[in-house]
SEFIKOL-272136 format. One record per residue (C-alpha): residue number from 1; x negated, y, z negated. Coordinates in nm, 2 decimals, m for minus. Each point is the difference from the previous one (the first is absolute). Last residue first. Example, Ala and Ser with C-alpha at 12.3 -4.5 7.8 and 13.67 -1.06 7.14 Angstrom:
2
[2; [m1.37; m0.11; m0.71]]
[1; [0.14; m0.34; m0.07]]
% end
This chain:
369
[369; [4.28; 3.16; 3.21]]
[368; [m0.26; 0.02; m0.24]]
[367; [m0.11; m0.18; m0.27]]
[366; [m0.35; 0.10; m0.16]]
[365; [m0.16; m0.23; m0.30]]
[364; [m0.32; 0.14; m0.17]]
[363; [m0.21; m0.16; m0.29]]
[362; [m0.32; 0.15; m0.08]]
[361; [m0.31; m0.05; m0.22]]
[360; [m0.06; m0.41; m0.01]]
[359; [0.37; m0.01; 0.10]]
[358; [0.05; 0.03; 0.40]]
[357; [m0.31; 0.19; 0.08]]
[356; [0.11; 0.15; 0.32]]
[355; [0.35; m0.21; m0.01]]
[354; [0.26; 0.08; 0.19]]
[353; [0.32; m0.16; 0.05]]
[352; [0.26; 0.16; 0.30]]
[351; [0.35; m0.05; 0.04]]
[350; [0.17; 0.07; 0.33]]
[349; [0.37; 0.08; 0.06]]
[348; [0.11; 0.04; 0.39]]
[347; [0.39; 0.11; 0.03]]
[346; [0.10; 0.00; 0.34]]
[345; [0.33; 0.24; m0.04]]
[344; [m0.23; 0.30; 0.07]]
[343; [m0.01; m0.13; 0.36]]
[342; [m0.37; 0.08; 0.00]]
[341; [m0.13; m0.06; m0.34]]
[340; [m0.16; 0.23; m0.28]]
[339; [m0.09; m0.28; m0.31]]
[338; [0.15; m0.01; m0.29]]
[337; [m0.27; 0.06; m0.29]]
[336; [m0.09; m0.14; m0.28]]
[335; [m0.39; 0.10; m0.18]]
[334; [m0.16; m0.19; m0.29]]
[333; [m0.24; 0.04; m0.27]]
[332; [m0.08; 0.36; m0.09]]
[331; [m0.23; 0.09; m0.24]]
[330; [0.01; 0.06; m0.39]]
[329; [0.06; m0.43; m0.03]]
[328; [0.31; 0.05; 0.16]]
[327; [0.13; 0.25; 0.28]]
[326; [0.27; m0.21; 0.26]]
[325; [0.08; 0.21; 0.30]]
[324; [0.34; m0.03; 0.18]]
[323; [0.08; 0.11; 0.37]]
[322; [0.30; 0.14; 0.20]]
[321; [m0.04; 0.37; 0.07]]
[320; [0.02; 0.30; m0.10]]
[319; [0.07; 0.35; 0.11]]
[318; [0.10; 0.27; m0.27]]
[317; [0.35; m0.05; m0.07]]
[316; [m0.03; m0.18; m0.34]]
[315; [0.13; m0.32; 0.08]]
[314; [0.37; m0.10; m0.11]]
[313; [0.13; 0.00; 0.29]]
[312; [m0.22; m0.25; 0.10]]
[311; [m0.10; 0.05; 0.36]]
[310; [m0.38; m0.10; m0.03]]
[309; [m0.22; 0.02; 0.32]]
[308; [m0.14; m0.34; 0.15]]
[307; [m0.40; m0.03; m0.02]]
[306; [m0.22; 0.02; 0.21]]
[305; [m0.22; 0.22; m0.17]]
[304; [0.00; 0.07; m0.39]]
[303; [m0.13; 0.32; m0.17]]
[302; [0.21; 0.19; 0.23]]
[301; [0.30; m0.15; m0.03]]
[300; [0.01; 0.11; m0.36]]
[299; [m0.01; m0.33; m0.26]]
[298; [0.35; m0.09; m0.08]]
[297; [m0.09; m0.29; m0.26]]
[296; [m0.26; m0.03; m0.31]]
[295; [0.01; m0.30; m0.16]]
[294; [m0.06; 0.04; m0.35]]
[293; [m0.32; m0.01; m0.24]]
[292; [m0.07; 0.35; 0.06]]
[291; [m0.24; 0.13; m0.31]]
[290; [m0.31; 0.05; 0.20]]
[289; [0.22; 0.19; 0.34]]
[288; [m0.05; 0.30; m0.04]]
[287; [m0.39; 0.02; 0.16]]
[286; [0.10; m0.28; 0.23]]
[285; [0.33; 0.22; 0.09]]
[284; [m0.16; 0.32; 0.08]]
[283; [m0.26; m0.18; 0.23]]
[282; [0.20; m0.16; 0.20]]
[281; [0.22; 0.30; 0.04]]
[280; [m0.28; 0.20; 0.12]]
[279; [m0.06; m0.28; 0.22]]
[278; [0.33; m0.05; 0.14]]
[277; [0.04; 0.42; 0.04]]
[276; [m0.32; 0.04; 0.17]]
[275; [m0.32; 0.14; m0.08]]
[274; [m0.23; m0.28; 0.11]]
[273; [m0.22; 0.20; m0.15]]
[272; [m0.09; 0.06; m0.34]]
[271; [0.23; 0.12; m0.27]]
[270; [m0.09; m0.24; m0.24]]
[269; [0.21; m0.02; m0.29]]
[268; [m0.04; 0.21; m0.32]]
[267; [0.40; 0.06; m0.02]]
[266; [m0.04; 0.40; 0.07]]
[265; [m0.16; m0.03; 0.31]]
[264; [0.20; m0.32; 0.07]]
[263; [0.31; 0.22; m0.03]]
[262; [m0.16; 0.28; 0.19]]
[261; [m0.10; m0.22; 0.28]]
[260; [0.34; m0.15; 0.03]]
[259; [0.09; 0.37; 0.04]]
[258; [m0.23; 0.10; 0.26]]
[257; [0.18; m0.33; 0.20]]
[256; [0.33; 0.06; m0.12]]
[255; [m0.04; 0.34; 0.21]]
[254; [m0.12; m0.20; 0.33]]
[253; [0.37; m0.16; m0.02]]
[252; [0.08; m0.35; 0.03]]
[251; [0.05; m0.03; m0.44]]
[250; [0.30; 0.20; 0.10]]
[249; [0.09; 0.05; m0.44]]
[248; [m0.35; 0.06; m0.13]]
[247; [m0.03; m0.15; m0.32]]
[246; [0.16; 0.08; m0.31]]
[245; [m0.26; 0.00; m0.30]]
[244; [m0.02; m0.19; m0.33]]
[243; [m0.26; m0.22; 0.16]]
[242; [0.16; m0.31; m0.15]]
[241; [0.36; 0.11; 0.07]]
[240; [m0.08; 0.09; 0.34]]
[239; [m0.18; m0.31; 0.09]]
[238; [0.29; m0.18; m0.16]]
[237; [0.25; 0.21; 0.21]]
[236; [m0.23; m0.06; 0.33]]
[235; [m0.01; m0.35; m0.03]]
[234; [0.33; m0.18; m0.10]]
[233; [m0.05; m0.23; m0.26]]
[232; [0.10; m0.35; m0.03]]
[231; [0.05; m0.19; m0.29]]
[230; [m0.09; m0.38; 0.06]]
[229; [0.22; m0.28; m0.13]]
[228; [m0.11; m0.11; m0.32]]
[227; [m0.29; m0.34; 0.00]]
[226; [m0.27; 0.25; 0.12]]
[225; [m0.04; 0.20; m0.32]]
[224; [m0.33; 0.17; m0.05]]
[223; [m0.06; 0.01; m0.37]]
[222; [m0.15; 0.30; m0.13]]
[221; [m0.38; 0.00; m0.13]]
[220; [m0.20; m0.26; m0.18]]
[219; [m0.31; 0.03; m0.17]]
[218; [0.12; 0.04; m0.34]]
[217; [0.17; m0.34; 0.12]]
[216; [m0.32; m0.18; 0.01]]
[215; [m0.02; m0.08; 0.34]]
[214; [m0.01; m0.36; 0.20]]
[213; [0.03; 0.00; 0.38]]
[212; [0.24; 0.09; 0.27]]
[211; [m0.13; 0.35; 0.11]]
[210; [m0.35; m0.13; 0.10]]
[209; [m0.33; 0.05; m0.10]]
[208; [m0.33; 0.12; 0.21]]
[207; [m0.08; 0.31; m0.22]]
[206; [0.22; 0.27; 0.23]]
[205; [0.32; m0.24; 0.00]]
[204; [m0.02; 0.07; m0.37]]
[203; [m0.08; 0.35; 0.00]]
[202; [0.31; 0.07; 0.21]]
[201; [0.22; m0.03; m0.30]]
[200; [0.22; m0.28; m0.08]]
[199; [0.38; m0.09; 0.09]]
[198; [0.12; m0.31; m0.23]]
[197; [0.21; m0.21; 0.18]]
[196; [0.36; m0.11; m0.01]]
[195; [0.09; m0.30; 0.32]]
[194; [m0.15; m0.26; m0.22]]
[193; [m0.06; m0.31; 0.19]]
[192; [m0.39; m0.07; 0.07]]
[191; [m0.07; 0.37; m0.03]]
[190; [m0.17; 0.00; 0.39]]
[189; [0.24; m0.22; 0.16]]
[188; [0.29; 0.16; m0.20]]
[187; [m0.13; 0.32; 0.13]]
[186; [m0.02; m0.08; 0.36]]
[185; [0.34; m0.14; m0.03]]
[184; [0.14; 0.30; m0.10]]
[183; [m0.15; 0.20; 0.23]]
[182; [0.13; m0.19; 0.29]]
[181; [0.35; m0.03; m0.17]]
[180; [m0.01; 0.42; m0.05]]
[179; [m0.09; 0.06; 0.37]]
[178; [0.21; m0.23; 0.17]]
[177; [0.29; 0.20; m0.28]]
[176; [m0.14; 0.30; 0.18]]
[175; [0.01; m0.11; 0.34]]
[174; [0.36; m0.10; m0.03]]
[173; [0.04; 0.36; m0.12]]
[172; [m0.15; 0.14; 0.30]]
[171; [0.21; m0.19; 0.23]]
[170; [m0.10; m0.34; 0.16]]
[169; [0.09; m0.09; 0.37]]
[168; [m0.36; m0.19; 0.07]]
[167; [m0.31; m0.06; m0.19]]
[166; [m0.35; 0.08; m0.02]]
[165; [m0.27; m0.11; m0.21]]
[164; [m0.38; 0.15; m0.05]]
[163; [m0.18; m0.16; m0.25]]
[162; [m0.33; 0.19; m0.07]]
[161; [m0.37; m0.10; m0.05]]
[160; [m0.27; 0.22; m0.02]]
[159; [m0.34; 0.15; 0.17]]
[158; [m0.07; 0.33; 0.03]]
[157; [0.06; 0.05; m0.38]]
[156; [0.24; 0.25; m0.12]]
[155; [0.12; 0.04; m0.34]]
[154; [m0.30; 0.11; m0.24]]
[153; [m0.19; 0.12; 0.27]]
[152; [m0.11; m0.04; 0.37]]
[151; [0.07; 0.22; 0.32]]
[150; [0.06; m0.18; 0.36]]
[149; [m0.07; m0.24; 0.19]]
[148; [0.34; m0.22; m0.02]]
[147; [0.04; m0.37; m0.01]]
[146; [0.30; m0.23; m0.08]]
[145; [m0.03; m0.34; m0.13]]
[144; [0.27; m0.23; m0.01]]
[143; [0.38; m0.08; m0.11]]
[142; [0.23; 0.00; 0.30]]
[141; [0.37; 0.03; m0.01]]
[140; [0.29; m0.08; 0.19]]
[139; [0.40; 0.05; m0.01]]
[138; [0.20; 0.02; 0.31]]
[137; [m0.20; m0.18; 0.26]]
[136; [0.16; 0.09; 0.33]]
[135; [m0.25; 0.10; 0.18]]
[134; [0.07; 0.37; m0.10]]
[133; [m0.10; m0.11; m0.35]]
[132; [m0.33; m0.20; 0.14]]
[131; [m0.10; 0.32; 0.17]]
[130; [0.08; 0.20; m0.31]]
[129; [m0.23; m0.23; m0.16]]
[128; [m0.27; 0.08; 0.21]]
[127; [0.05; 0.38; 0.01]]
[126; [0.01; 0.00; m0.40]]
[125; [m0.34; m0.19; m0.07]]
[124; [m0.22; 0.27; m0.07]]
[123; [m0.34; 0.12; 0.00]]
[122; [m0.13; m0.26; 0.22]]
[121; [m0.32; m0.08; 0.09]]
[120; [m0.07; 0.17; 0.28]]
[119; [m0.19; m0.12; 0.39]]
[118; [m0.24; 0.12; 0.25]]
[117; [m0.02; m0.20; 0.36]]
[116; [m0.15; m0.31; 0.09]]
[115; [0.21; m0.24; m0.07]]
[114; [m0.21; m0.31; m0.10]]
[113; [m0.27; 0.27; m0.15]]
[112; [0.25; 0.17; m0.22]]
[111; [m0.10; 0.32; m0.10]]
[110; [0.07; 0.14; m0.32]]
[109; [0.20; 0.29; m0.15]]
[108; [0.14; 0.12; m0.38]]
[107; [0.31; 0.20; 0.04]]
[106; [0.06; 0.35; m0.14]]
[105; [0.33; 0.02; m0.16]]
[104; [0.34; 0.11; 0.12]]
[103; [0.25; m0.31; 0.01]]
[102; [0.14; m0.26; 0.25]]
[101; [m0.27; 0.00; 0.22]]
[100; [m0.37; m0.15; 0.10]]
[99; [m0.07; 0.03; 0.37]]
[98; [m0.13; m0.28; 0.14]]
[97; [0.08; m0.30; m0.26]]
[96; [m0.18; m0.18; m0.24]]
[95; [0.17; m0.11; m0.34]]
[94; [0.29; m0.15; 0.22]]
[93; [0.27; m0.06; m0.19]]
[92; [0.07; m0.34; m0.22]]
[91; [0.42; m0.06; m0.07]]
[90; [0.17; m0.11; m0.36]]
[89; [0.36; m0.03; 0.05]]
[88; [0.25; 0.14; m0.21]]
[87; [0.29; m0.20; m0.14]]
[86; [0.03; 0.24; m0.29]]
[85; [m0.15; m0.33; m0.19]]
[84; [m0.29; 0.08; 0.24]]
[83; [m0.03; 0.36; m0.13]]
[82; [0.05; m0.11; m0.38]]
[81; [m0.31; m0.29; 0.11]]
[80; [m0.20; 0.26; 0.13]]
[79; [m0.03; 0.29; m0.29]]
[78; [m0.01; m0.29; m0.19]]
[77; [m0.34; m0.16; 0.14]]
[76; [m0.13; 0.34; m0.02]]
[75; [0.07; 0.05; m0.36]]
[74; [m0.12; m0.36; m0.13]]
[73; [m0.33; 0.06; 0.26]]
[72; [m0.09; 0.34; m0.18]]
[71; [0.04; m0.13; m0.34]]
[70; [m0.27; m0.25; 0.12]]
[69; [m0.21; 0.22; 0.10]]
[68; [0.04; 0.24; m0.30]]
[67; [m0.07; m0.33; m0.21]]
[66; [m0.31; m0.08; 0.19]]
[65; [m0.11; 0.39; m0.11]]
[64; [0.09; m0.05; m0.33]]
[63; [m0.27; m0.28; m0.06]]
[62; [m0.26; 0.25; m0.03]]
[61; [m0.35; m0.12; m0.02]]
[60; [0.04; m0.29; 0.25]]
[59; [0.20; 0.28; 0.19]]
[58; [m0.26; 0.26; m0.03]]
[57; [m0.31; m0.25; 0.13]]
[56; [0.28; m0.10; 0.31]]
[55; [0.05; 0.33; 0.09]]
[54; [m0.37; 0.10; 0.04]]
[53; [m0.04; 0.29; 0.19]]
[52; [0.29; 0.18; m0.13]]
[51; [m0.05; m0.06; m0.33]]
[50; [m0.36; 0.07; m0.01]]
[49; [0.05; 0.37; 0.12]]
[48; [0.31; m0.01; m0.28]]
[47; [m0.29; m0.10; m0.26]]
[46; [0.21; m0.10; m0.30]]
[45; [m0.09; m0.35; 0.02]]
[44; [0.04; m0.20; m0.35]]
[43; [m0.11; m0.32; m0.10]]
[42; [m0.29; m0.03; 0.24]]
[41; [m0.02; m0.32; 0.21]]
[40; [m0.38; m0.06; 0.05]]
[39; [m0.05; m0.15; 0.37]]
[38; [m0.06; m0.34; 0.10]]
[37; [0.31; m0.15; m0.14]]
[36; [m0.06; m0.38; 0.05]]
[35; [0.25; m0.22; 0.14]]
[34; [0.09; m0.34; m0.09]]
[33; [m0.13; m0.05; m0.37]]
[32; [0.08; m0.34; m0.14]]
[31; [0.13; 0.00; m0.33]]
[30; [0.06; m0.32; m0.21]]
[29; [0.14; m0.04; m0.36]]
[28; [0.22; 0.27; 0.00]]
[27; [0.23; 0.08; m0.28]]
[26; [0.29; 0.22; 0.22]]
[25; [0.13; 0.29; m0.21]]
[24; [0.35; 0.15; m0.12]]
[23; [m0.08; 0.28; m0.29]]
[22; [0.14; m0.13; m0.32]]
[21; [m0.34; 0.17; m0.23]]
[20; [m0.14; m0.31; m0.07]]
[19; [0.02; m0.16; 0.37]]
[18; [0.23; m0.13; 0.18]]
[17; [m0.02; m0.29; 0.22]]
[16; [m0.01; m0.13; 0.36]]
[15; [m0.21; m0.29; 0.07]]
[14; [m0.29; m0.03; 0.22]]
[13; [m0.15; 0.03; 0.38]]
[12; [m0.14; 0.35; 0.09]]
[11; [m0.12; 0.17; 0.33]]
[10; [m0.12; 0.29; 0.03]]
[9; [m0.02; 0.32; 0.24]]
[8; [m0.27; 0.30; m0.14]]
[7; [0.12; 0.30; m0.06]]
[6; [m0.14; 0.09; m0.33]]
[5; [m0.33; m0.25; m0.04]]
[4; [m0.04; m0.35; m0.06]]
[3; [m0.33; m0.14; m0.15]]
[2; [0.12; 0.01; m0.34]]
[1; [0.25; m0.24; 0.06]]
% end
């Protein structure tokens, strides 16, 4: 025995036990050593330069990071079994393609030899899909990697995976309750059952752990309550009643523009360009939107494209349109929109998973349709 070292792959024949103390053991009476660990195995690794280079040195040292995969798995094997009990169909869409589509985002090109000519990887799988829709295929879905060159932080990386679905002659609200059953079932994969779940601060997705784990309850925060039907709030009143301020009333107008820019001005926010009214928005209702734990519905028709304007009655008559935003976890989660189709009667729903660094910091979900 005292020729084996931390890390090192054994062998051992005997009896199981206990010892003194009650802990479980196995009394060995052979071992046979099977692979030797060449390398010291520290007991901590706080280097995040080290981290990186070396996953498999930080997960030897930090078995949370196998349980974040796994966690991982559990929510996007649910995510596709509540879409297939929906009687969707899973579909694979071309990761290569000539002209990448379906979104705005930088796409990452190669050249393929066999071909001979420049090609993306995709940004988006929406234009396929909507083939397969218009084929005849009335509910699909594809779960795989999307790529974008672009920007990276906290939330984006260029490469992540999303689940895209679409579905035919569905109403908003239809795509809500989609919404809520998806979600649902994501979280019971992830809790193990419980459908009530304590919501924690950022600064534990920051140091590697996950929202479903083990905290003293002085460390807990408010419970996030997916098991109750979801209360939805409209947008632009919430924004309003957050900021404490009326926004501009023609949100089209250059003048909402400068005062967007005030608002933000005074908010703290970012006032760089793009200056226009869906990113000024954006970023009014990330820097409001901390405490939000709700759906929040009616978004300005600006902010989302493609989407089918609202008629409610009941709307606040600035323009709106169809689509649903999910905020937990002090970011948001989700996004439900009904698409813009041509006859209006068409109705094309699409719901969207995406993960950029689906629970070992982040966790984002986006429906739209």
């Amino acid at each position: 025995m005292r020729h084996l070292r931390k890390g090192d792959v054994v062998r051992a024949v005997g009896f199981p036990g206990k010892t003194r103390t009650g802990e479980l053991s196995l009394f060995a009476s052979r071992v046979e050593l099977l692979s030797p660990c060449l390398h010291d195995v520290p007991e901590v690794l706080n280097n995040p330069d080290t981290q990186l280079r070396k996953r498999h040195l930080h997960m030897r040292v930090n078995p949370l990071l196998e349980r974040n995969l796994r966690l991982r798995a559990r929510v996007v094997r649910a995510v596709r079994d509540a879409l297939e009990d929906r009687d969707f169909v899973e579909v694979e869409t071309p990761v290569l393609w000539p002209i990448a589509g379906g979104a705005t985002a930088r796409p990452f090109a190669t050249h393929s030899h066999a071909l001979g000519q420049t090609l993306s990887l995709r940004i988006a799988t929406e234009l396929f899909l909507k083939t397969l829709v218009v084929g005849g295929m009335e509910r699909v879905f594809d779960l795989g990697k999307q790529f974008r060159n672009e920007g990276v932080d906290a939330t984006h990386n260029p490469e992540f995976t999303t689940c895209e679905a679409y579905m035919a002659y569905q109403d908003f609200d239809g795509l809500v309750a989609l919404t809520e059953y998806v979600v649902r079932r994501a979280v019971a994969a992830a809790t193990g059952g419980p459908l009530r779940v304590p919501r924690y601060s950022g600064a534990d997705c920051a140091s590697g752990e996950t929202a479903v784990t083990d905290k003293k309850e002085s460390e807990k925060e408010e419970e996030l309550d997916f098991e109750s039907p979801f209360r939805r709030v409209q947008f632009l009143p919430a924004l309003e009643a957050a900021m404490g301020s009326r926004l501009p009333v023609d949100l089209a107008s250059p003048a909402a523009i400068d005062e967007l820019v005030s608002l933000c001005a005074a908010a703290g926010v970012s006032t760089a360009p793009p200056r226009t009214a869906a990113s000024l928005l954006d970023r009014l209702a990330r820097s409001a939107s901390a405490s939000t734990n709700s759906p929040i519905t009616h978004s300005p028709a600006h902010s989302r494209a493609l989407t089918q304007p609202s008629t409610h009655p009941r709307i606040d008559n600035r323009s709106h349109n169809h689509s649903l935003s999910f905020v937990t976890f002090t970011m948001p989660q989700s996004l439900t929109r009904r698409s813009l189709t041509q006859p209006n009667t068409a109705l094309l729903s699409t719901a969207t998973i995406s993960s950029q660094r689906l629970f070992n910091r982040r966790f984002s979900v986006v429906i739209r349709s």
